[in-house]
SERO-4910 file (N, C-alpha, C, O; in steps of 0.05 Angstrom, whole numbers):
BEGIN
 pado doro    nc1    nc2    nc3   cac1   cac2   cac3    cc1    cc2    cc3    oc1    oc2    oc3
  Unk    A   -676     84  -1139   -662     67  -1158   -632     69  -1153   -623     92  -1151
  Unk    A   -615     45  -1152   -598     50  -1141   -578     57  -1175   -583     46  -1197
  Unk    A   -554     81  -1169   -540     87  -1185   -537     68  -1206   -545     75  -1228
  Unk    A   -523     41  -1203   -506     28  -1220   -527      8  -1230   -517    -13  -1239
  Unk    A   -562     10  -1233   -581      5  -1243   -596     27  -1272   -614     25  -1289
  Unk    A   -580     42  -1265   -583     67  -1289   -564     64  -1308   -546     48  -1303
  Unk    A   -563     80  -1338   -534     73  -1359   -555     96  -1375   -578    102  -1373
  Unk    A   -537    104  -1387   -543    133  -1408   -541    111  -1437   -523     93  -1439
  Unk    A   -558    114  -1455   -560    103  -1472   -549    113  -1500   -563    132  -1508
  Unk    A   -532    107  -1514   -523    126  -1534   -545    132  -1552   -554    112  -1564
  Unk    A   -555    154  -1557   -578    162  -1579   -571    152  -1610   -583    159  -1630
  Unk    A   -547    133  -1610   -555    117  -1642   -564     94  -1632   -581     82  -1646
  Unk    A   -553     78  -1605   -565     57  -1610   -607     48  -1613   -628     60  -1610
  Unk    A   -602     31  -1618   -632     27  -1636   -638     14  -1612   -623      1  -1597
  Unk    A   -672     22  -1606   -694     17  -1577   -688     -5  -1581   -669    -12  -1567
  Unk    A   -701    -23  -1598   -708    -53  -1597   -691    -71  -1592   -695    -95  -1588
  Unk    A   -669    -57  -1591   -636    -70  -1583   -629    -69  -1558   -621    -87  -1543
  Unk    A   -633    -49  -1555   -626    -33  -1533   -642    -42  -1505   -635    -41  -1481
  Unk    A   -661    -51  -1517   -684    -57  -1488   -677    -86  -1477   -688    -96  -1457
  Unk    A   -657    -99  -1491   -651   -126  -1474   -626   -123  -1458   -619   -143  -1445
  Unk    A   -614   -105  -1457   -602    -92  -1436   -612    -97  -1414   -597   -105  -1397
  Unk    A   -646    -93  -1408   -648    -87  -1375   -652   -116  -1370   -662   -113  -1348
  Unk    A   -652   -140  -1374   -652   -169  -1365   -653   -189  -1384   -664   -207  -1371
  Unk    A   -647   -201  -1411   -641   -218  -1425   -611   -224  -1427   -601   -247  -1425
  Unk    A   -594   -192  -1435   -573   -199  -1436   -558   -196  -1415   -535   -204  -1414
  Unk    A   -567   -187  -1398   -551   -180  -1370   -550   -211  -1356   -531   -221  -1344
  Unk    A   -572   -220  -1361   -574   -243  -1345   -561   -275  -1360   -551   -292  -1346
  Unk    A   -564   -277  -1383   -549   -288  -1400   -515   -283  -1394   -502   -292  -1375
  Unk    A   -510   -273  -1405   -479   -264  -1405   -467   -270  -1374   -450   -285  -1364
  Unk    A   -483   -252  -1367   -470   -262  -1333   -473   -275  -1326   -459   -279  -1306
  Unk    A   -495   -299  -1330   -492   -329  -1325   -472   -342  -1334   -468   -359  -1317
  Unk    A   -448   -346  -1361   -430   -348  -1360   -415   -334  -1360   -396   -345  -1371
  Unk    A   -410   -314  -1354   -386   -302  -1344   -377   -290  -1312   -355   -287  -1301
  Unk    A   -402   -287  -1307   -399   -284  -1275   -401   -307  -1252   -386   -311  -1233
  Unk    A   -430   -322  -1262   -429   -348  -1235   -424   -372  -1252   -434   -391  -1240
  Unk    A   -410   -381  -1278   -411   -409  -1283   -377   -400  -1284   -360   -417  -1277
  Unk    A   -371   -376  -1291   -337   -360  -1290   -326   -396  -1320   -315   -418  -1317
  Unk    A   -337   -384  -1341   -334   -404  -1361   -298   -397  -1372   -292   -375  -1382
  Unk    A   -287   -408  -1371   -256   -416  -1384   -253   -421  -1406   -268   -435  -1420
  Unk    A   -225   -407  -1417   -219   -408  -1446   -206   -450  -1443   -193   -463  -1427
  Unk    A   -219   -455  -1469   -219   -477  -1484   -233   -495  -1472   -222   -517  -1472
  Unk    A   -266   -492  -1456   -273   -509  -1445   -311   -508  -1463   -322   -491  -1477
  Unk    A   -318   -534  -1453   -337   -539  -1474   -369   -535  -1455   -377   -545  -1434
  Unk    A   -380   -513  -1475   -412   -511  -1456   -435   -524  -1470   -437   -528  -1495
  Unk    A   -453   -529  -1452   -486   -537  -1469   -507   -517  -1455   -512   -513  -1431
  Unk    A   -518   -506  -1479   -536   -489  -1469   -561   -497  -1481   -565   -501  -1505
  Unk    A   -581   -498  -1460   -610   -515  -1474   -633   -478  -1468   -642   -464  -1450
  Unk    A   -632   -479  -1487   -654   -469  -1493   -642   -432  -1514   -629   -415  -1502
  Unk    A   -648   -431  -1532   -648   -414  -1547   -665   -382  -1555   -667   -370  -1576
  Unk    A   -674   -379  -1535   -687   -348  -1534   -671   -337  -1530   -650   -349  -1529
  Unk    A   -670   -306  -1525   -656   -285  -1516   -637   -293  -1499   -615   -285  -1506
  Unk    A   -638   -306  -1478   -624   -307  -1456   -603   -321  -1455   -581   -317  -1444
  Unk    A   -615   -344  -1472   -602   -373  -1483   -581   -362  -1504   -561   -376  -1504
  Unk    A   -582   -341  -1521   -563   -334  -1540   -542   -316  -1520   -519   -321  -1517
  Unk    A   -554   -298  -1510   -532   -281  -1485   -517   -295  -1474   -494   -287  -1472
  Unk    A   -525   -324  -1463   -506   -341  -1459   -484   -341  -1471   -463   -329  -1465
  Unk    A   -492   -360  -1497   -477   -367  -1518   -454   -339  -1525   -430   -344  -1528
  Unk    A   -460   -324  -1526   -446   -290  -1523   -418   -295  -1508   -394   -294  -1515
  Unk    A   -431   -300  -1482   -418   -300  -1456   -400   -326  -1456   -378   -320  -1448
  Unk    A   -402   -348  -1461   -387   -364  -1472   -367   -361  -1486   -345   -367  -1476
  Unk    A   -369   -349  -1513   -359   -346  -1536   -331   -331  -1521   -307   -339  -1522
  Unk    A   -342   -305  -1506   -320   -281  -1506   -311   -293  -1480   -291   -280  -1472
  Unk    A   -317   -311  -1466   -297   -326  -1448   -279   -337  -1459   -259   -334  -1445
  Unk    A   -272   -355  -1486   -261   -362  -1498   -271   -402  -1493   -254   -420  -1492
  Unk    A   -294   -404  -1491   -298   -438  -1488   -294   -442  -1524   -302   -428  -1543
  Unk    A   -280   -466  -1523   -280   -478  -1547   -293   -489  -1574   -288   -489  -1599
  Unk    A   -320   -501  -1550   -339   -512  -1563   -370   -508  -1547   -371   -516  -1524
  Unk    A   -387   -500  -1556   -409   -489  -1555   -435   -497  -1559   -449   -481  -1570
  Unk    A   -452   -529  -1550   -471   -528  -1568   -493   -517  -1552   -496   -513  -1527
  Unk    A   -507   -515  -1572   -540   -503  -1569   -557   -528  -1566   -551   -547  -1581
  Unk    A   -581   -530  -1544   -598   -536  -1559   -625   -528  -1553   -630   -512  -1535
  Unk    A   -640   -539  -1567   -671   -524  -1575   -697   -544  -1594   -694   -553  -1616
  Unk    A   -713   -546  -1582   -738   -567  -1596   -744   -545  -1621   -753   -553  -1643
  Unk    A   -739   -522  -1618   -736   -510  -1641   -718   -503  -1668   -710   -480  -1673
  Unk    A   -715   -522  -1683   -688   -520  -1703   -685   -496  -1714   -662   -491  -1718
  Unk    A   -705   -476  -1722   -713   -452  -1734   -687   -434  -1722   -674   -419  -1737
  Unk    A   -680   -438  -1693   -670   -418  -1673   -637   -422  -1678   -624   -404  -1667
  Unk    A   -625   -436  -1689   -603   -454  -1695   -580   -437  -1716   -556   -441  -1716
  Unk    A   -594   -417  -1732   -575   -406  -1748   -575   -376  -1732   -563   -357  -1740
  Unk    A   -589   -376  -1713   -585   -349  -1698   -564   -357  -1678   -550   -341  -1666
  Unk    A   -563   -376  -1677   -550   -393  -1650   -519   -393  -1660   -498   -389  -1647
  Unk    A   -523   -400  -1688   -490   -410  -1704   -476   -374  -1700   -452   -369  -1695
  Unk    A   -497   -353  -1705   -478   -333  -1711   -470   -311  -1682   -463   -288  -1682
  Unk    A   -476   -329  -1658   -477   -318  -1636   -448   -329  -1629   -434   -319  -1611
  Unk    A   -440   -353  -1646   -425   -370  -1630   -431   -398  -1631   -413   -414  -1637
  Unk    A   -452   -407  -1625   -449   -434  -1624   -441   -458  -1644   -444   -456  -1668
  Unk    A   -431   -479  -1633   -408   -493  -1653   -426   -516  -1658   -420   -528  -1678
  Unk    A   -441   -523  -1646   -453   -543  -1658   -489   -537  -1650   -489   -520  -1633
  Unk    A   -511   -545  -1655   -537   -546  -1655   -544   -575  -1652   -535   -596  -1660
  Unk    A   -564   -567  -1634   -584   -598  -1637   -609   -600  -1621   -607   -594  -1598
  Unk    A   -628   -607  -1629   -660   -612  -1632   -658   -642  -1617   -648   -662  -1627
  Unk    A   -673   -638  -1587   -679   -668  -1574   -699   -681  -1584   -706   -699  -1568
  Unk    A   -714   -680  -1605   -731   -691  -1620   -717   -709  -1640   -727   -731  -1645
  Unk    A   -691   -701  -1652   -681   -712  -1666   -669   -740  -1653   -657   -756  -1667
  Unk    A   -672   -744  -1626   -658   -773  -1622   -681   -787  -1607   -701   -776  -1598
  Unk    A   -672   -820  -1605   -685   -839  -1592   -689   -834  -1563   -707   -838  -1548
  Unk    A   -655   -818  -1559   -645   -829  -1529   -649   -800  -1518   -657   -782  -1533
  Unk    A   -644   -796  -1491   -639   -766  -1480   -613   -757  -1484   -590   -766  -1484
  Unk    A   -629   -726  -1486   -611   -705  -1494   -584   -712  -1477   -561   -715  -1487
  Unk    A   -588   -714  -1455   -556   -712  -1437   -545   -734  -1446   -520   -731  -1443
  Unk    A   -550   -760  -1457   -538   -779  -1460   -520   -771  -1500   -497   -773  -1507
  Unk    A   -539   -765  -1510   -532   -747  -1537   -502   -726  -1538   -488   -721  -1557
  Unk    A   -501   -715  -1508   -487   -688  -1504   -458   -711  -1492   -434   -707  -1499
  Unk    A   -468   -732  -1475   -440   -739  -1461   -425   -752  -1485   -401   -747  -1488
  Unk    A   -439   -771  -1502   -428   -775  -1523   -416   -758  -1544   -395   -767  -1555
  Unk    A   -424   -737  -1551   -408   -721  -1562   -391   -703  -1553   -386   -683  -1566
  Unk    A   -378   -707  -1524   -361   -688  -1514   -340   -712  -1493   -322   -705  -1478
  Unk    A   -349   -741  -1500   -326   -763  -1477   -343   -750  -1457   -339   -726  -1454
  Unk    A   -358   -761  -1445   -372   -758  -1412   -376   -735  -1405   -370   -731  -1381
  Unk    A   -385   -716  -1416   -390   -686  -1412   -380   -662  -1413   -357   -655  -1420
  Unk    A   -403   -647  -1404   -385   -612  -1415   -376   -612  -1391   -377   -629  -1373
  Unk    A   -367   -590  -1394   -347   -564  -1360   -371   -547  -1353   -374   -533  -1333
  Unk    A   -387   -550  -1370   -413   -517  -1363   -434   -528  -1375   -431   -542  -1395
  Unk    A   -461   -523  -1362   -492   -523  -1379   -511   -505  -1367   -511   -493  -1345
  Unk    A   -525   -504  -1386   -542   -477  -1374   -562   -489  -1383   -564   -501  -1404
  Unk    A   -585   -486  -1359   -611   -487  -1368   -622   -458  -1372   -614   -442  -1355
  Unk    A   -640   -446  -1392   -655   -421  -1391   -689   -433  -1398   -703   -420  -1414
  Unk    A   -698   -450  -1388   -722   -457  -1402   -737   -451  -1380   -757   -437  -1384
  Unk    A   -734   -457  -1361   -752   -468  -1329   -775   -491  -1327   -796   -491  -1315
  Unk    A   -757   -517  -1349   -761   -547  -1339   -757   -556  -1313   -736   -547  -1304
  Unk    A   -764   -566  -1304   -745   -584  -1283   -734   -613  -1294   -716   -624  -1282
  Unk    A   -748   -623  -1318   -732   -637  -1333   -710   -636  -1341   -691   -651  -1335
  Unk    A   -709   -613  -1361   -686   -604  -1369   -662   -586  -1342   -639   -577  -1347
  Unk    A   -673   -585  -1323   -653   -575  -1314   -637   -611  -1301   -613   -613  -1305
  Unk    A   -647   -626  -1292   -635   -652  -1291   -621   -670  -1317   -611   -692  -1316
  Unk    A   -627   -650  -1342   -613   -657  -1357   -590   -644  -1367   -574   -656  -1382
  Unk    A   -588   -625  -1361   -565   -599  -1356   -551   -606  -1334   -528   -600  -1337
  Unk    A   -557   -617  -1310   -532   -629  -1297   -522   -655  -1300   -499   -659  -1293
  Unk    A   -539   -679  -1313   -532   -699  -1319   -508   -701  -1335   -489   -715  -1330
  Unk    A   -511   -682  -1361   -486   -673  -1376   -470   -664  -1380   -461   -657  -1402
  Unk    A   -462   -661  -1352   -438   -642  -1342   -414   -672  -1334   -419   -694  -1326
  Unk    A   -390   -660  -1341   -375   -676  -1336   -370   -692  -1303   -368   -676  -1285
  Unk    A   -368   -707  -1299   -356   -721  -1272   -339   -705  -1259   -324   -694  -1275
  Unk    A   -334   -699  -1233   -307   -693  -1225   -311   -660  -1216   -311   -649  -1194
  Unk    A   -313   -650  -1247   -316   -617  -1245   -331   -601  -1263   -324   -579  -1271
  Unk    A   -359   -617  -1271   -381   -605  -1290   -390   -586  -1277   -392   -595  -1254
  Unk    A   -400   -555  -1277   -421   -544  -1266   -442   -536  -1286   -438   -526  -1309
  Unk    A   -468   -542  -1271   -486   -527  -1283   -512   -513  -1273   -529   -523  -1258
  Unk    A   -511   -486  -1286   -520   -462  -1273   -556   -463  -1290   -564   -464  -1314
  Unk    A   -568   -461  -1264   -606   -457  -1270   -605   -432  -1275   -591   -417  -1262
  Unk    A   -621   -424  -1295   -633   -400  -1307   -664   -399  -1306   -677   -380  -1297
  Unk    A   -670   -412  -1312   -693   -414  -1320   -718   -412  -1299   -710   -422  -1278
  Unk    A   -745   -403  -1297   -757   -394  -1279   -783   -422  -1282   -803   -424  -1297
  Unk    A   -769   -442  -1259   -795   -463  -1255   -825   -454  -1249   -830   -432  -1238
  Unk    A   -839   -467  -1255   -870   -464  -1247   -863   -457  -1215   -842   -467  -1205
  Unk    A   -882   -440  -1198   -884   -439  -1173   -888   -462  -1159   -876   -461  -1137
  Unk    A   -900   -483  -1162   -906   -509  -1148   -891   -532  -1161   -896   -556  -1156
  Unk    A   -869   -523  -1178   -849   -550  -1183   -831   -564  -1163   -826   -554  -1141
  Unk    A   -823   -581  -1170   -809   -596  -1153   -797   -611  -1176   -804   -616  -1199
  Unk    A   -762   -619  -1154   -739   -630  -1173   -738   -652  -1156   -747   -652  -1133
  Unk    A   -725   -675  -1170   -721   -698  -1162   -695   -706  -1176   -696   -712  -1200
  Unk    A   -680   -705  -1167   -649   -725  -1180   -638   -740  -1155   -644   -740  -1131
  Unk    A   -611   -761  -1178   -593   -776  -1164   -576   -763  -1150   -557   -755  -1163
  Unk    A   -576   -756  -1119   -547   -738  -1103   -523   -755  -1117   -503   -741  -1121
  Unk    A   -521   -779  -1124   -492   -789  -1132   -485   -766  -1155   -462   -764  -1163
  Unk    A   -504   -751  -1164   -491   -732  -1188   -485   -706  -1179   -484   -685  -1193
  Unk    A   -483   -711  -1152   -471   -677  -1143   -445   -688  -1130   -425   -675  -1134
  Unk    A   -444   -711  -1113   -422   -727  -1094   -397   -732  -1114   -373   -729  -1108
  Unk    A   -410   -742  -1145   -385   -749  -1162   -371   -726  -1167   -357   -728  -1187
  Unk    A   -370   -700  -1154   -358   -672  -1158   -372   -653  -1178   -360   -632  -1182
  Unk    A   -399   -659  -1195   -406   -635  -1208   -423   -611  -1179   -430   -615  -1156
  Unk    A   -424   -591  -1194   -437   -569  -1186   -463   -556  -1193   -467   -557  -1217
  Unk    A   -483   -545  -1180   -509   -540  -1187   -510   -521  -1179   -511   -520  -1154
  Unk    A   -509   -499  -1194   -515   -469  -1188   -538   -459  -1193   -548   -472  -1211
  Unk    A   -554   -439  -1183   -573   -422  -1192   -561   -395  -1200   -540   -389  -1188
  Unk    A   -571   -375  -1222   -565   -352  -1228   -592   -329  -1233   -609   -331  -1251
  Unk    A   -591   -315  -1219   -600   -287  -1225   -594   -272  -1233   -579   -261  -1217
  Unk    A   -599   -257  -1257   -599   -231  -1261   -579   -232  -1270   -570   -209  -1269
  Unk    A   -553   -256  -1284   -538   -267  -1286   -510   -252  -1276   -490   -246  -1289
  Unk    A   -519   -250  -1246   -495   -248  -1210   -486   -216  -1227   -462   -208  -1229
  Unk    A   -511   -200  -1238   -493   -176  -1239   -511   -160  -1220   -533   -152  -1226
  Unk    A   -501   -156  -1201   -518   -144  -1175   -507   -117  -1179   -483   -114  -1185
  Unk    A   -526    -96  -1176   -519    -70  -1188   -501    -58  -1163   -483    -45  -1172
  Unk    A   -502    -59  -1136   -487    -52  -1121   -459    -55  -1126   -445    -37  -1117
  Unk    A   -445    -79  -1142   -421    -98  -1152   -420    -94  -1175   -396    -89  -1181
  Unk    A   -438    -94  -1201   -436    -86  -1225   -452    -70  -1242   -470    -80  -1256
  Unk    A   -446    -45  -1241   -466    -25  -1253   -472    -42  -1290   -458    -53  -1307
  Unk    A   -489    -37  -1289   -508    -32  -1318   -493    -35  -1337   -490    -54  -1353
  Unk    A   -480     -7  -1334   -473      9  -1357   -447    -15  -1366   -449    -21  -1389
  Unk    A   -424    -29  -1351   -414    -53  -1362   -425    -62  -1389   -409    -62  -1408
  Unk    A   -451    -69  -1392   -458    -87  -1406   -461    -73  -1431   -458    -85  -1452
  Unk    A   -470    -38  -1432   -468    -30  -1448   -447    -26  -1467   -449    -27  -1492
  Unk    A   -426    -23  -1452   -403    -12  -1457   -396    -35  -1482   -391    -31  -1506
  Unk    A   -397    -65  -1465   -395    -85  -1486   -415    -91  -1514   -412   -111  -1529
  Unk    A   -432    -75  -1518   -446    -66  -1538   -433    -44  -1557   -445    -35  -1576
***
């Protein structure tokens, strides 16, 4: 096991807390803060609201992005979402139209950042759709079925957005020991 894969755990912190340390929040957080590298006063969408989806939102927050929404077919997840950070909520059930069309409208033609954590391939084409023109990126999280396949418009990579994948969210223990993440705990 390599060194900077280990972290001494302080004996108050609490197990059940503590155990998302080894891949929810590591991989959250460092999806925006290490490979989407999110900027103070810029606006993210993060679709999907579990663990990973809130580490995001974390990782956002203490980058300093401005505005933050969540979203989630689950509204239930929404006041966990508000106290992580996120500035606005919203449920794709709640509209006629698609979500990305929902998101460009309420941000003038898109965010700077989106994260997928679900492992749609829908939603991950809707996570880049709603990225701004020019200089949107948005970073895959999420773990597709083994036999999926994506299909989008290349004009939405040519108009200057970005399509990242993230693992382990780019904290490679050789480059960033563990214990980092604790520390920020």
């Amino acid at each position: 096991m390599p060194a900077g894969a280990v972290a001494k755990i302080d004996d108050r912190a609490p197990m059940e807390k503590a155990c998302l340390f080894g891949c929810a929040f590591p991989t959250g957080y460092g999806a925006a803060v290490n490979t989407a590298k999110v900027e103070p006063g810029t606006t993210c969408a993060v679709f999907g609201l579990g663990a990973v989806g809130l580490s995001i939102i974390i990782g956002c927050k203490v980058s300093g992005a401005s505005r933050i929404i969540a979203i989630d077919i689950n509204s239930s997840k929404f006041e966990k979402a508000k106290v992580f950070g996120a500035t606005d909520c919203i449920n794709p059930k709640d509209f006629s139209k698609p979500i990305q069309e929902v998101i460009k409208e309420m941000t003038e033609h898109g965010v700077h950042y989106s994260f997928e954590c679900i492992g749609s391939t829908e939603v991950m084409k809707a996570a880049l759709e709603c990225t701004h023109p020019g200089y949107g990126t948005s970073v895959i999280i999420g773990v597709a079925p083994q036999d999926a396949k994506i299909t989008f418009d290349p004009l939405l990579l040519l108009t200057g957005r970005t399509w990242k994948g993230s693992i382990y969210g780019g904290i490679f223990y050789y480059k960033t020991p563990i214990c980092h993440c604790f520390a920020l705990y």
